[in-house]
N, C-alpha and C positions, 0 to 999 in steps of 0.2 A: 506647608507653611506658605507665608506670601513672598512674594520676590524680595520686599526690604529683609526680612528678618534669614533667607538663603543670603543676600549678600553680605550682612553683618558675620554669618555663618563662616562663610568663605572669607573673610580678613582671618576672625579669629583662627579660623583652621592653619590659616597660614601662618597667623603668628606665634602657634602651637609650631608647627614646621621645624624652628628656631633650634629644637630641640635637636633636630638632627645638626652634625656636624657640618655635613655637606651641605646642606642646606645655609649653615652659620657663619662658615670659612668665607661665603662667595655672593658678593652683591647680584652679579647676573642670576645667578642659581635662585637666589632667595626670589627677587624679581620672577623667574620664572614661576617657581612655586607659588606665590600669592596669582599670580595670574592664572595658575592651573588651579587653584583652591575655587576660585571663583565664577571661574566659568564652570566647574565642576559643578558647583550649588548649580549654578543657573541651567544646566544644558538640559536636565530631563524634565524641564517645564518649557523647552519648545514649543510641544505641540499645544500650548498655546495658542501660535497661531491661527490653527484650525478655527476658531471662532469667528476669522476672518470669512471661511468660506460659509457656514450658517451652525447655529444653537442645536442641532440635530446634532451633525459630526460631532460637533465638542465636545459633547456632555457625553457622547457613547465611547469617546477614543481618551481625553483628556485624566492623564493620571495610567493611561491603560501601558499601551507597548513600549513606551519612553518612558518609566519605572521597573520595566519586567527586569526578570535576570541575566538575558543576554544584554539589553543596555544598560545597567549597572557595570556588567564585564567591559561593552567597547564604548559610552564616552568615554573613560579617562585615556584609554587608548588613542583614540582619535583627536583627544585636544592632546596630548602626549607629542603626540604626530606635527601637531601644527606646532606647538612653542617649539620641539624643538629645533624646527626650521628656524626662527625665529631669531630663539639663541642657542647659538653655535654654542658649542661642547658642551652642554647642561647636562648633567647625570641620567639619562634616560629613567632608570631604573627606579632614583628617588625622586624624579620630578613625575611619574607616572604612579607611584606606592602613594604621595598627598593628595594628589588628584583624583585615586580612586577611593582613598578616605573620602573625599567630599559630595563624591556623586554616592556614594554608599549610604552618609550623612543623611542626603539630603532623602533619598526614598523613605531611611528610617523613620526622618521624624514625621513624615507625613503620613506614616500609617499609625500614628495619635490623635491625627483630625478626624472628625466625623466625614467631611470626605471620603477619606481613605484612598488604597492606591489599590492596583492591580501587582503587588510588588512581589507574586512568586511565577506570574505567566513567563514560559509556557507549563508549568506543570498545573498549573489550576487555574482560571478566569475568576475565579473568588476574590471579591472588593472587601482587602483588609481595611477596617477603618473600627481605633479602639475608642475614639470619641474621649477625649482626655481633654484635649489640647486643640482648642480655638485655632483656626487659620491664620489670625493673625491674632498672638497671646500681648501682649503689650508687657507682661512682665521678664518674659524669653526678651524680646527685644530692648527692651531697657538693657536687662540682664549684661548683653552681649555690647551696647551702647556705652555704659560706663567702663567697664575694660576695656576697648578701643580707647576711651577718652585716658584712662592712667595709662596704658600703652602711651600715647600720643605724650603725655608728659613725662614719661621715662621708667614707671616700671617694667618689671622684668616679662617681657611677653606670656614665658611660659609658664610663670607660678600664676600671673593675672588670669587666664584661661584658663588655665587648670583648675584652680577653686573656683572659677565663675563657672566651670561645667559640672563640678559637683556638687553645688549649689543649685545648679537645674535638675540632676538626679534627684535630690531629695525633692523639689517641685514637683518633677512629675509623678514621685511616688505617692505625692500630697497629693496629688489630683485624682490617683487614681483609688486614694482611700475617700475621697470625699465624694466623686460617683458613685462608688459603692453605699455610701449612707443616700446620697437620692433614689439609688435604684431601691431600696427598702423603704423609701420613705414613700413611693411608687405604689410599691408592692402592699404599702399599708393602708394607702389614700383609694386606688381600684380594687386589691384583693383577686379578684379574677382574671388578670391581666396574664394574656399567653404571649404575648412579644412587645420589648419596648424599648425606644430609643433614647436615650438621656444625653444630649447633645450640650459643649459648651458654650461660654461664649465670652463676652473679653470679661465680663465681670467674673469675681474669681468664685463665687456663690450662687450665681443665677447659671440655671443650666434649662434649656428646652426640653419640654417633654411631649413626648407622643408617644401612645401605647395602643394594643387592641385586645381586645377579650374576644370569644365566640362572636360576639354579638354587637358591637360597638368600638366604636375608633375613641380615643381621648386625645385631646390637644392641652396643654396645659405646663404651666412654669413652674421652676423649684427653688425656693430660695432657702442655702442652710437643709433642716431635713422636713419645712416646710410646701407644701407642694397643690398648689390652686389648677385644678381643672376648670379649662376657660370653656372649650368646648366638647361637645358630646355628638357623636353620629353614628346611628344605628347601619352596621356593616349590610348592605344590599349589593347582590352581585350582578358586576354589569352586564348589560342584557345583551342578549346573542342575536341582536336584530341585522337585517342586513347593513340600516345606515353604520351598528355598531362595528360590525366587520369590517368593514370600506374604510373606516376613521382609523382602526386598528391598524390596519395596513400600511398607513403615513407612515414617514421616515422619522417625522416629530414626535408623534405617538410611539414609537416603538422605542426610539431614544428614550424619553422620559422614562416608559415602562421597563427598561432596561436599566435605571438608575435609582428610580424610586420605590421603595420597598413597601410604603405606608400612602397609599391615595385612594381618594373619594373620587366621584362625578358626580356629573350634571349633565341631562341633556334633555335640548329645547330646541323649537323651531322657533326660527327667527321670522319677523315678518316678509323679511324675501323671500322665503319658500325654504331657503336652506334650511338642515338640521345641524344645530352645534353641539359638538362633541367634547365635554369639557373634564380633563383630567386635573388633579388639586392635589399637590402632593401637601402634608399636614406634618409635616418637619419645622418648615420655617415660619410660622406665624409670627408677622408683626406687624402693630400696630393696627389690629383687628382684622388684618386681611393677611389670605396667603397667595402670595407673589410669586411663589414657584409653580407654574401648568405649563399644557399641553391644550392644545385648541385644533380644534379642524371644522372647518366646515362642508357638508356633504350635497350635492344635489339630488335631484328628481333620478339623475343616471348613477347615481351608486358613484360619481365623484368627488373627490377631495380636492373642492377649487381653491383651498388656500388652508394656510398649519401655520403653528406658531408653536414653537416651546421655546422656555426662559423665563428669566427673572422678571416679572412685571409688577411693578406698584399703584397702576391705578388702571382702570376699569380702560378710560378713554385712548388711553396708550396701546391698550391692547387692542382695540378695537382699527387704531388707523394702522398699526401692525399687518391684522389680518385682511383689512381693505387695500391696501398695495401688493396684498400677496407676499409679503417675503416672508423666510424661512429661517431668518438669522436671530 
């Protein structure tokens, strides 16, 4: 999920807390616990940062070993550590049991995103992601936003949270009976289709699709058990040429290829001489372009003078991307 809708997470978890007695007896206490609720949500999207150092790292690491099962087991440990330096005598025991609810929370609901997470390494490198539930759902967020707000006017924290969490059980259930009608509705629009992805998105009816058969990639939307193929491309495999090797080698290309399960190319030589090498992952189409690749361009010496992967929306962006050379 996204950072707002973790921190709405982490009040409410806290204000569930309430429940406990120790937690209920003791203003520091409780203080402590909203504090560990919240950093709990936040701590295993960290590696966040990594985007700082370039789009290659991030996309290979982000979601990976800060969701796995030893870091589930030591944030809450570690921020445990730090509150309760912070405040003296806090129950270790219960201010560390909330806080590992929240970092637990917070992996679960992200392997609902089409994202998905790495949330069983080390026993498997397998990217759980059940595709339900948009990154950022607008009605999760609401959801969690009007409880804070009767919180804040005086009802009872824990019955407010409570029904607003079981109210998102039967949502997600609802999500995941209404993917099921686009996946058939899929299955009835190609017929031949061996793999496909039915991704959400914040509307609660429109879902992305991308499939491939033997022979062909589909691109196309579903609205209800309605379902328009936009685009169509006949599956060729990429050629095993030297410039194609060389480009494979990038740290950009292999990230992408590393994430992306459903891509096309392209490749051309540019009038500089280079050869470009161009991956298109067919996930996220919008607004008649796809915005998610992979670029490299190759010289006469089987080099990669410059790579690009990430989100890009327009032709000219990318292009002064890979003329400065950077990687981010």
């Amino acid at each position: 999920m996204d950072t707002g809708t973790h921190l709405v997470m982490g009040i409410a978890i806290g204000g569930i807390a309430l429940v406990d007695p120790v937690v209920s007896e003791s203003t520091a206490m409780f203080g402590a616990v909203m504090a560990g609720t919240i950093l709990g949500q936040q701590a295993p999207d960290v590696d966040t940062v990594l985007k700082l150092r370039n789009n290659a790292i991030y996309i290979r690491h982000h979601r990976g070993i800060t969701h796995s099962i030893p870091a589930v087991l030591l944030w809450p440990i570690a921020i445990t550590a730090i509150l309760s330096l912070i405040v003296p005598g806090a129950n270790i025991f219960h201010l560390w049991m909330w806080t590992q609810l929240a970092v637990f929370l917070h992996v679960f609901v992200d392997i609902f995103n089409a994202y998905g997470t790495q949330a069983f390494r080390p026993l498997s490198k397998k990217w759980v992601a059940l595709g339900v539930i948009n990154t950022f759902d607008p009605y999760i967020f609401g959801f969690h936003c009007v409880a804070i707000l009767l919180w804040l006017l005086g009802s009872d924290p824990v019955w407010t949270f409570g029904i607003m969490y079981a109210v998102i059980v039967c949502y997600y259930l609802l999500r995941f009976l209404v993917q099921r009608a686009v996946k058939k509705a899929v299955h009835h629009t190609i017929q031949d289709e061996e793999f496909v992805i039915v991704a959400p998105t914040m509307r609660f009816f429109y879902w992305r699709v991308a499939a491939a058969s033997k022979t062909h990639y589909y691109v196309g939307r579903a609205y209800r058990r309605s379902v328009n193929i936009y685009d169509k491309f006949e599956i060729v495999p990429l050629p095993r040429t030297p410039y194609v090797q060389a480009a494979m080698q990038d740290a950009n290309l292999r990230s992408f290829v590393s994430f992306s399960p459903l891509y096309r190319w392209e490749i051309s030589e540019l009038p500089s001489g280079l050869m470009e090498v161009r991956l298109i992952d067919l996930r996220y189409r919008s607004n008649n372009r796809y915005p998610f690749v992979a670029v490299a361009h190759v010289n006469e010496d089987l080099e990669v003078v410059n790579s690009y992967t990430g989100w890009i929306f327009s032709e000219d962006k990318l292009q002064r991307k890979l003329q400065i050379g950077t990687s981010d």
